[in-house]
N, C-alpha and C positions, 0 to 999 in steps of 0.2 A: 194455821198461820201461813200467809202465805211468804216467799223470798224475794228478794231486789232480783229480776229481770222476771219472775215467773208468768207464764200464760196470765194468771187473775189480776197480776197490778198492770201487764203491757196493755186488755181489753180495759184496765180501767184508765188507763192515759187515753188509749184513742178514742173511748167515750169523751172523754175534757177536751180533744181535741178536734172532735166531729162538731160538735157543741159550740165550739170557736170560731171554726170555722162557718159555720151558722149564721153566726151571727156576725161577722164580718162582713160574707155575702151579702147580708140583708142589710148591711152600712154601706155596698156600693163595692165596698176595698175590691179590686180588679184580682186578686190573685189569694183569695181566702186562705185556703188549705195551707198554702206554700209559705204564708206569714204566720197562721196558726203553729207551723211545723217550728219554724228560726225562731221565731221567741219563744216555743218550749223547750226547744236545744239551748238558746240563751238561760234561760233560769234555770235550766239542770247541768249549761256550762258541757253540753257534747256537741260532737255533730247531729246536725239532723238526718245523716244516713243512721247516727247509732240508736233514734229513738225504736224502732223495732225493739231492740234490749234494753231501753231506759229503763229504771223502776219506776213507781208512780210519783207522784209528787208529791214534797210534803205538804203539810199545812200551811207552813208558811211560803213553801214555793207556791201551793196552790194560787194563794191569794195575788203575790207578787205576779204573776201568770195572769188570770184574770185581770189587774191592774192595767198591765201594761196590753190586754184585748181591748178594755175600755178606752184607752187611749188611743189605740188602732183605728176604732171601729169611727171615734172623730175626725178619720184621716192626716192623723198626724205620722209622718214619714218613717216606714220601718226604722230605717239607720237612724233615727234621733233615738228610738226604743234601745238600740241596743249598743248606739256609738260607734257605731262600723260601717263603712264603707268597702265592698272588696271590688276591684278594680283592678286588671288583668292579675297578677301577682301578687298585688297588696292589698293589706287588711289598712286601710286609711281612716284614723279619727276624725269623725263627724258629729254635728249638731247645732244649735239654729245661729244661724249668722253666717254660714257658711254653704255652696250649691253645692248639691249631693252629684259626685261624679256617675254620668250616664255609660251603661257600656256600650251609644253608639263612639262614644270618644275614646273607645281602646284603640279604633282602625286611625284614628290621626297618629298615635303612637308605631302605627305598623308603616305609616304613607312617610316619619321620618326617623324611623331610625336607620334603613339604609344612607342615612347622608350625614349622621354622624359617625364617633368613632376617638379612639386616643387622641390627642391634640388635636380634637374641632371643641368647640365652645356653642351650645347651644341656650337659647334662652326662651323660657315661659314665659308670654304677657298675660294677664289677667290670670295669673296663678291660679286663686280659689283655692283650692280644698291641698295643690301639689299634686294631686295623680297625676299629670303628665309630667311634668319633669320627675318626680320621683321613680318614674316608670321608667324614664329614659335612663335616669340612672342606674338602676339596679338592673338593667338590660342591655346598656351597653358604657362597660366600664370603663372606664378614660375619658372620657365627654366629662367635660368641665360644663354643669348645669344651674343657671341660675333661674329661681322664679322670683316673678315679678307681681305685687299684689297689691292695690290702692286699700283694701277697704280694711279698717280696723281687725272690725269681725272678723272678718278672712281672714287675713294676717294672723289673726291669733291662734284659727286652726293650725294655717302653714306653716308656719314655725314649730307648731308642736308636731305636726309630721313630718317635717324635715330634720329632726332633733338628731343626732347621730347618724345623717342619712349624708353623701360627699354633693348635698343640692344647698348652695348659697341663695337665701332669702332676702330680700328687697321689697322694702315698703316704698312704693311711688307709683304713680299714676304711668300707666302703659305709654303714652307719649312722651313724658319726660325723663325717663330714665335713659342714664348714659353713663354707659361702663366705661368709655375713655380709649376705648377702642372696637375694630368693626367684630361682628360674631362669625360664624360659619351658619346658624341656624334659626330659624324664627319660628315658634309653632304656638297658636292660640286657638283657645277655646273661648272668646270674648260674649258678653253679652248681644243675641242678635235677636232676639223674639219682637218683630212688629207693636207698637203699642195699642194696649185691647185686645189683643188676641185671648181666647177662652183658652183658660188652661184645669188641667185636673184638682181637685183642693188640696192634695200635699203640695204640688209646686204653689198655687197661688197665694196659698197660706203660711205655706213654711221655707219656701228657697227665698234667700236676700233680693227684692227688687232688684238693686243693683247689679246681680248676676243675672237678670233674665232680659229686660227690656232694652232695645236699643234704636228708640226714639220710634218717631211716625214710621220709616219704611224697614226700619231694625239694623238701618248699614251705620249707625251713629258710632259707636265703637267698636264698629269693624273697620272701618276708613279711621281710625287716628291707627288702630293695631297697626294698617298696614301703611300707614305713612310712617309711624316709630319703626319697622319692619326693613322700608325701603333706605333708612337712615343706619340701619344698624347694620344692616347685615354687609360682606366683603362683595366685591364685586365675584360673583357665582353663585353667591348664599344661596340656602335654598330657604321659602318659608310652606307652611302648612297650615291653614285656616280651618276651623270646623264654621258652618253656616247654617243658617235656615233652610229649609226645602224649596223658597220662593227666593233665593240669594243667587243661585250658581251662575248665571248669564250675566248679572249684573258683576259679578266678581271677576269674572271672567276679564269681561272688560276692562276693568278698573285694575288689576294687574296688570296685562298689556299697557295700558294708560300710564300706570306709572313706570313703565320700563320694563319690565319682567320679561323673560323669557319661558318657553318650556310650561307654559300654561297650562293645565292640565285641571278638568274637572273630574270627581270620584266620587262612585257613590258607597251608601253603608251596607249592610251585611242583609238589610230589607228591598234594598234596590232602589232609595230615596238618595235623590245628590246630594250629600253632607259635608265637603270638603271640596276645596282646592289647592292646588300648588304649583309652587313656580321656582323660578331660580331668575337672581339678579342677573341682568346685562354687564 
């Protein structure tokens, strides 16, 4: 008989999990092995550094395991399988009705948190999921954070990750919100994908329309962001945009346009432009 971690049950996990990954591959899934791995640390509830010493699974983990390859192998989005999002720091609840945070939007987190701080006041538009303002918060404590979220579904995640978190939640459309006073900070992740664009089948299947499209050339609700942006913020604010790859020159301009100063385009961690930012006149 063999023991929980022995040689005979670890060769018989990585058999189930060779096997998995198999057949992921052959469903397209871009990253087999590496989702094979997280949801069999998910049903055995370890890290996936610890499966080396995992025991095998049981019967009924088995099946649940299988279940949830099957569901993979459809392309439906690891984090709905397992309800997590990790996102610099946090472990953020997710699932459908809400965009699954990318970690090229950890670096808009890196591009403003030098410009908050104790007594500045920053604000998230088009919230989604809270990883950004959650992240600000828990990164830099004293920043009074608000996110700001239109969509139901959304909303419903947001609130539940903001739940004991010092980030204030707001249901209203990115344009119309008003706190009744100016902020120190603007930072958005808005919908900006050109309409028609081919996307992979987890996004076009499973992330909210609403978080992805933003109209014919994709600046649709990026121009209200930054007109609510240009209205909100103190005269110096600074703001922080994530964008498309086909966005930065036009952005460019269109801050300038509205007054901005300190322009400045940045690319992501691949060396594609994903961001701009500026500070009010």
């Amino acid at each position: 008989m063999s023991v929980p971690g022995s040689a005979t049950q670890r060769a018989s996990l990585g058999t189930v999990l060779a096997a998995a990954a198999e057949r992921l591959d052959a469903a397209g899934v871009p990253s087999p092995r590496h989702d094979a791995e997280l949801l069999a640390a998910h049903i055995l509830g370890v890290r996936r550094a610890s499966l080396l010493t995992a025991p095998a699974l049981r019967p009924e983990q088995d099946a649940a395991f299988h279940a949830l390859i099957t569901r993979r192998a459809t392309r439906e989005p690891l984090q709905h399988l397992t309800g997590v999002a990790y996102f610099r720091h946090l472990a953020l609840p997710v699932g459908p009705g809400v965009f699954i945070p990318r970690p090229e939007t950890e670096g808009l987190v890196d591009l403003v948190l030098p410009h908050v701080g104790p007594g500045t006041t920053l604000v998230d538009l088009c919230a989604g999921s809270g990883a950004i303002a959650l992240a600000v918060a828990a990164e830099s404590p004293g920043t009074e954070v608000h996110a700001v979220e239109v969509d139901p579904a959304a909303f419903g995640w947001l609130r539940r990750a903001a739940a004991g978190s010092p980030v204030t939640v707001h249901r209203a459309p990115a344009g119309a919100w008003n706190p009744g006073r100016s902020v120190d900070a603007v930072v958005s992740n808005p919908p900006y994908l050109p309409d028609g664009l081919a996307l992979e089948p987890e996004v076009a299947r499973h992330d909210p329309a609403a978080a992805l499209w933003g109209g014919p050339d994709g600046l649709a609700v990026v121009r209200e962001v930054l007109t609510a942006a240009t209205r909100l913020l103190r005269p110096g604010g600074f703001v922080a945009l994530e964008h498309d790859v086909s966005h930065q020159q036009e952005l460019l301009r269109l801050l300038c346009q509205s007054g901005f100063v300190e322009v400045t385009g940045h690319q992501d961690l691949t060396g594609r432009e994903r961001y701009v930012t500026g500070r009010r006149a």
